[in-house]
C-alpha positions as CSV (number, residue, x, y, z in Angstrom):
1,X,79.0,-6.7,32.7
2,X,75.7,-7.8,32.3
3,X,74.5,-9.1,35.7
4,X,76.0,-7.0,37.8
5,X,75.0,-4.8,40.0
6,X,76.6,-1.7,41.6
7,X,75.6,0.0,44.1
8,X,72.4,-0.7,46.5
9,X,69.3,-1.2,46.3
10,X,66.2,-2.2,43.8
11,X,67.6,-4.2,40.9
12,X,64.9,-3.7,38.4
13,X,65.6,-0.3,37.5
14,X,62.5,1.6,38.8
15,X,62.0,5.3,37.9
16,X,60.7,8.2,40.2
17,X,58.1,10.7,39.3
18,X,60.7,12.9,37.1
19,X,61.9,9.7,35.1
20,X,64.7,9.3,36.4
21,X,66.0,6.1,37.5
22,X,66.5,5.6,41.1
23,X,70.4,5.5,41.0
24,X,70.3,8.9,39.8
25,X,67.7,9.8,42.7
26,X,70.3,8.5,44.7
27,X,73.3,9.3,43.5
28,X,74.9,6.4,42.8
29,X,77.3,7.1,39.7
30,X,76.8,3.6,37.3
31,X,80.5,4.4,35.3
32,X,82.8,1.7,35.8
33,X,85.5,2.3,37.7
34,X,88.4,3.9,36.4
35,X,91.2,1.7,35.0
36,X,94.5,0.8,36.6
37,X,97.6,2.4,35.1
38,X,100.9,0.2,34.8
39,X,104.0,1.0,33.3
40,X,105.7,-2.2,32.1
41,X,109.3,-1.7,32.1
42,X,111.7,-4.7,30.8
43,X,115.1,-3.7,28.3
44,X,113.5,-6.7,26.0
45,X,111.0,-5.2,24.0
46,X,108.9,-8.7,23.6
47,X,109.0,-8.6,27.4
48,X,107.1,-5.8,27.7
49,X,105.6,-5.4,24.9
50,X,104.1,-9.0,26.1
51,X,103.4,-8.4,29.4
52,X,101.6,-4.9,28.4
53,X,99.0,-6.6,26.5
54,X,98.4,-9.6,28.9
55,X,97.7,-6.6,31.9
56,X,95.6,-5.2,29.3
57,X,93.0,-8.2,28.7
58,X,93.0,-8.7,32.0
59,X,91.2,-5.0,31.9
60,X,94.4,-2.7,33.2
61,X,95.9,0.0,31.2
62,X,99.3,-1.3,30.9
63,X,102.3,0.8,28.7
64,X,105.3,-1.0,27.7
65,X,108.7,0.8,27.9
66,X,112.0,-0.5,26.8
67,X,113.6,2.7,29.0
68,X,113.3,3.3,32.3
69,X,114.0,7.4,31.8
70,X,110.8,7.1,29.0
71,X,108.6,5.6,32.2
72,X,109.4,7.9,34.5
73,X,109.1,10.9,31.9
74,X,106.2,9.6,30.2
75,X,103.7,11.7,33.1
76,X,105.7,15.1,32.1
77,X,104.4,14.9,28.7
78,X,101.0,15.1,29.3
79,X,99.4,11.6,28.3
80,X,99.6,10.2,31.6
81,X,99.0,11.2,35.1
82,X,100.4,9.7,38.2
């Protein structure tokens, strides 16, 4: 987001004598934070399906499931971790 800051210290981006900028210097690690995972789980498919994709603008990683079993299986096959 443009704006804003993370971590501490000078905002202006200065470098140190090897070029590199002094978050690196400092370790600070500029990623965004990981995303949050949700597992939407409703027996109506709009339900979920719905409720997925408002958790998802809102910046979460949501998954709808119209099967509880699917949910709970879903970090067994790999594309998920809990």
């Amino acid at each position: 987001m443009p704006g804003v800051r993370h971590g501490f210290g000078p905002s202006h981006g200065s470098l140190s004598k090897d070029g590199r900028s002094d978050q690196a210097v400092r370790g600070i690690d500029m990623e965004a934070p990981p995303k949050h995972r949700i597992f939407v789980v409703d027996n109506e498919h709009m339900i979920a399906w719905s409720l997925a994709e408002i958790l998802n603008n809102r910046g979460f990683d949501a998954t709808p499931f119209t099967k509880p079993m699917e949910a709970l299986n879903a970090p067994a096959r790999g594309k998920w971790t809990c």
